[in-house]
PyMOL CGO cylinders between C-alpha atoms (Angstrom):
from pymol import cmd
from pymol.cgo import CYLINDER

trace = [
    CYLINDER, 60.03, -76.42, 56.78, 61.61, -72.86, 55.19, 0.3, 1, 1, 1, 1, 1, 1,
    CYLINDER, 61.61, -72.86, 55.19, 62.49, -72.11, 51.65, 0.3, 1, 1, 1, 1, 1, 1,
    CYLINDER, 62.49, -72.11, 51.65, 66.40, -73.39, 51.85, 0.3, 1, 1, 1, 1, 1, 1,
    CYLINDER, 66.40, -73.39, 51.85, 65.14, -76.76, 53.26, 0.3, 1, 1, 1, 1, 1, 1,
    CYLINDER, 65.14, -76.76, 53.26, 62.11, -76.98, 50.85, 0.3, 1, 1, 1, 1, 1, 1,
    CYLINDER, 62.11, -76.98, 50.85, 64.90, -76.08, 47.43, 0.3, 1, 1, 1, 1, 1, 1,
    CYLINDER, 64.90, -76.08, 47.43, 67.20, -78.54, 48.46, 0.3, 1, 1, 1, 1, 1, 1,
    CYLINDER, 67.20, -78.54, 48.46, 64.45, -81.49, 49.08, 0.3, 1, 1, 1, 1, 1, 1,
    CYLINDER, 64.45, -81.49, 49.08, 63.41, -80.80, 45.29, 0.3, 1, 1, 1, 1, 1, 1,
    CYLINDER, 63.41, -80.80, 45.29, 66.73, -80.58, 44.27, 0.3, 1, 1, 1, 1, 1, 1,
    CYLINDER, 66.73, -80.58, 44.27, 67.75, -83.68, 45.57, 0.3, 1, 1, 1, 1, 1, 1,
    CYLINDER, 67.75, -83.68, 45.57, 64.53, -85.42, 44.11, 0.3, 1, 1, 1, 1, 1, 1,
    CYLINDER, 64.53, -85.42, 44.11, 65.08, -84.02, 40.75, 0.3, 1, 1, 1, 1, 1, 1,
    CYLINDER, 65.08, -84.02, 40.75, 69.07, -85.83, 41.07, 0.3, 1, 1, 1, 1, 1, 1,
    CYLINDER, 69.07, -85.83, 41.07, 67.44, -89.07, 41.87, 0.3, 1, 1, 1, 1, 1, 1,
    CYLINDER, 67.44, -89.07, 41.87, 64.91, -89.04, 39.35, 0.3, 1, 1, 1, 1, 1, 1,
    CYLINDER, 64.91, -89.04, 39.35, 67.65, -88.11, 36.78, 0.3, 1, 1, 1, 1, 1, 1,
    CYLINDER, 67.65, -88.11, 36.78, 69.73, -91.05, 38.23, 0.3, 1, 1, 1, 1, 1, 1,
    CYLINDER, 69.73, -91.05, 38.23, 66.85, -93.09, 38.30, 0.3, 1, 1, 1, 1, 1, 1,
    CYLINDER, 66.85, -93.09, 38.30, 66.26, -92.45, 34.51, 0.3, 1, 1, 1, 1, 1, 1,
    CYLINDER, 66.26, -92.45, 34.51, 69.87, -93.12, 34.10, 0.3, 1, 1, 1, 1, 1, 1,
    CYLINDER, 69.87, -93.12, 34.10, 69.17, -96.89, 35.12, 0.3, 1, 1, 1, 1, 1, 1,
    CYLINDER, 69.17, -96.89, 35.12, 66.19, -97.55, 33.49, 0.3, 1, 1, 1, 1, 1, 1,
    CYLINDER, 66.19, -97.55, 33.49, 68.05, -96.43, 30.29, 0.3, 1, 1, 1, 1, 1, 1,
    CYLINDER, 68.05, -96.43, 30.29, 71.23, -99.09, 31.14, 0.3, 1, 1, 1, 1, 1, 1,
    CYLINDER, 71.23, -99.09, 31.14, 68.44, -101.58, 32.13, 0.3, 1, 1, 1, 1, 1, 1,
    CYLINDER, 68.44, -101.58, 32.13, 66.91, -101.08, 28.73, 0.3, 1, 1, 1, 1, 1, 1,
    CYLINDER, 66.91, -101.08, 28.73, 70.24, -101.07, 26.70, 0.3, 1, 1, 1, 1, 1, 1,
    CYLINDER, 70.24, -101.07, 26.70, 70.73, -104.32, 28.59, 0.3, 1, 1, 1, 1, 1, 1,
    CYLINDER, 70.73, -104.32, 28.59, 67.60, -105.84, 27.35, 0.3, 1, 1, 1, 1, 1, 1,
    CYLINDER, 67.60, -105.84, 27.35, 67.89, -105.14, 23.79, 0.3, 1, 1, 1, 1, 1, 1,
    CYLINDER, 67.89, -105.14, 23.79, 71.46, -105.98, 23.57, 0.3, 1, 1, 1, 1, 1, 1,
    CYLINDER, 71.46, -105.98, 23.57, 70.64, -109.43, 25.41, 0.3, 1, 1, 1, 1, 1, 1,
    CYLINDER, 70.64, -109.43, 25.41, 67.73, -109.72, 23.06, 0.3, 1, 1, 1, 1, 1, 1,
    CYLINDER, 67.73, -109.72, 23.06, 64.90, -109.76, 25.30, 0.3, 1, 1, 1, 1, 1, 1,
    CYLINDER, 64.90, -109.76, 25.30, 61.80, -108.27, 24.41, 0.3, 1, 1, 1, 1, 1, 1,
    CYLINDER, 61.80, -108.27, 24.41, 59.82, -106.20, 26.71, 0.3, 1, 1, 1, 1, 1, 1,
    CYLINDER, 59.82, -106.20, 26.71, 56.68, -104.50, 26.16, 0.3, 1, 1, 1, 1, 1, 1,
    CYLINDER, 56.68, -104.50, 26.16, 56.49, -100.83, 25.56, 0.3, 1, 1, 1, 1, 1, 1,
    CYLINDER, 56.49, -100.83, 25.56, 53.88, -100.22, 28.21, 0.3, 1, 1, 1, 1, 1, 1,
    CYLINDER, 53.88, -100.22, 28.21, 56.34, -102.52, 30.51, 0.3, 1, 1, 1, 1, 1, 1,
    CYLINDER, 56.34, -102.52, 30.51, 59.44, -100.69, 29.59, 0.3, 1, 1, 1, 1, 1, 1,
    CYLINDER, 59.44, -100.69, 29.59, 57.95, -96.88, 30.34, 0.3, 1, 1, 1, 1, 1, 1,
    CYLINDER, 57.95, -96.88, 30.34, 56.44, -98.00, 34.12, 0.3, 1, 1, 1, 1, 1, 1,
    CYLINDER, 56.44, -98.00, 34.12, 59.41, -99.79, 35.22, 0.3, 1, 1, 1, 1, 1, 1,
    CYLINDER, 59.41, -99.79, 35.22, 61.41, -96.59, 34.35, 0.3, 1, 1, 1, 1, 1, 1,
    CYLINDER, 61.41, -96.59, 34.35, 58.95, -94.08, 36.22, 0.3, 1, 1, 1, 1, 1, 1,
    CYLINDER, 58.95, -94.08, 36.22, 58.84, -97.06, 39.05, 0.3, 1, 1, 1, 1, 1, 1,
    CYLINDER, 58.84, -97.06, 39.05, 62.45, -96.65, 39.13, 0.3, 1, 1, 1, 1, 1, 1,
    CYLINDER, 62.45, -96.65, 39.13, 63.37, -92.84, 38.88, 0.3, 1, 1, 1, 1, 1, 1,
    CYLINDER, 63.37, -92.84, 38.88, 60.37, -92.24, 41.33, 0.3, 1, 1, 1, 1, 1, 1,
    CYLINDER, 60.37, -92.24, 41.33, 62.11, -94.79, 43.59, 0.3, 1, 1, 1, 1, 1, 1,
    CYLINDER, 62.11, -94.79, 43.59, 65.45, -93.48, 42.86, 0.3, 1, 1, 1, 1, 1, 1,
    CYLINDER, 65.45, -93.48, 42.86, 64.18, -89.90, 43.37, 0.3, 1, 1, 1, 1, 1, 1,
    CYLINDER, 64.18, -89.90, 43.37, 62.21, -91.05, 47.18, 0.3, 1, 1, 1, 1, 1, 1,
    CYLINDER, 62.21, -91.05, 47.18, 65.45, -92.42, 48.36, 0.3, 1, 1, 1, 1, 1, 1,
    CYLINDER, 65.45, -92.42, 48.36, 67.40, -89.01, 47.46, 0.3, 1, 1, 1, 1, 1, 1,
    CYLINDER, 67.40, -89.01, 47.46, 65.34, -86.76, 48.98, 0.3, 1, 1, 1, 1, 1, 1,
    CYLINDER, 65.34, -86.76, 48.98, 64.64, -88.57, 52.04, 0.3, 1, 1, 1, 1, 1, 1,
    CYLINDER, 64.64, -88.57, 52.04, 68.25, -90.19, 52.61, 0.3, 1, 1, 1, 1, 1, 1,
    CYLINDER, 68.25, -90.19, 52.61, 71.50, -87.87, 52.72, 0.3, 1, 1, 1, 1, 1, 1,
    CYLINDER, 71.50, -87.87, 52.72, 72.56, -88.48, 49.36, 0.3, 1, 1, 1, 1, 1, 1,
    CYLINDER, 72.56, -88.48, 49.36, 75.16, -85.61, 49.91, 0.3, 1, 1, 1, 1, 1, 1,
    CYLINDER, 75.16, -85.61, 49.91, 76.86, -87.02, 52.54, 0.3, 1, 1, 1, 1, 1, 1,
    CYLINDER, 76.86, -87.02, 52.54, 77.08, -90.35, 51.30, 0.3, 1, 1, 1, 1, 1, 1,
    CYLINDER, 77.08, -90.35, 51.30, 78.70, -89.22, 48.25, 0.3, 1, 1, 1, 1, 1, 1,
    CYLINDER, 78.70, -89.22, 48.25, 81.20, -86.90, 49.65, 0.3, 1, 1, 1, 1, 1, 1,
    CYLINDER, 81.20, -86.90, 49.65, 82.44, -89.76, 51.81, 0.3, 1, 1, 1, 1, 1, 1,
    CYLINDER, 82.44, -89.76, 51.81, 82.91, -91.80, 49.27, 0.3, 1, 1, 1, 1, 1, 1,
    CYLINDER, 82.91, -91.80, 49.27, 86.67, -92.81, 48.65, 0.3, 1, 1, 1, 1, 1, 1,
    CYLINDER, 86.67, -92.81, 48.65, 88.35, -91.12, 45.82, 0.3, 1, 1, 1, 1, 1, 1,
    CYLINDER, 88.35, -91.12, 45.82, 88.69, -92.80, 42.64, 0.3, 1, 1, 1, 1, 1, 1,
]
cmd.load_cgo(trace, "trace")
């Protein structure tokens, strides 16, 4: 594996952590507006469950070419 291939892997992990994160927080808000109580402990490893999950299928899918053929909006 060279450098280029090696950047982009990470970079791509990073996007689906981030996007990962980005459902754990709506999953939260979801919870607390439905006024179900979750555990701290709970709440923190379904989010790194998540974003590492998130993050797995980025990097080892092509996220970039299933988003670029995505119809416009």
């Amino acid at each position: 594996m060279n450098q280029q291939s090696l950047r982009r892997l990470i970079k791509r992990f990073i996007f689906g952590i981030l996007a990962g994160f980005f459902v754990a927080a709506i999953y939260w808000s979801y919870s607390t507006y439905f006024h179900a109580s979750f555990s701290l402990i709970y709440g923190i490893m379904s989010s790194l469950f998540l974003a590492i999950f998130f993050g797995l299928i980025a990097a080892l899918t092509d996220l970039d070419n299933l988003l670029d053929n995505l119809p416009p909006l």
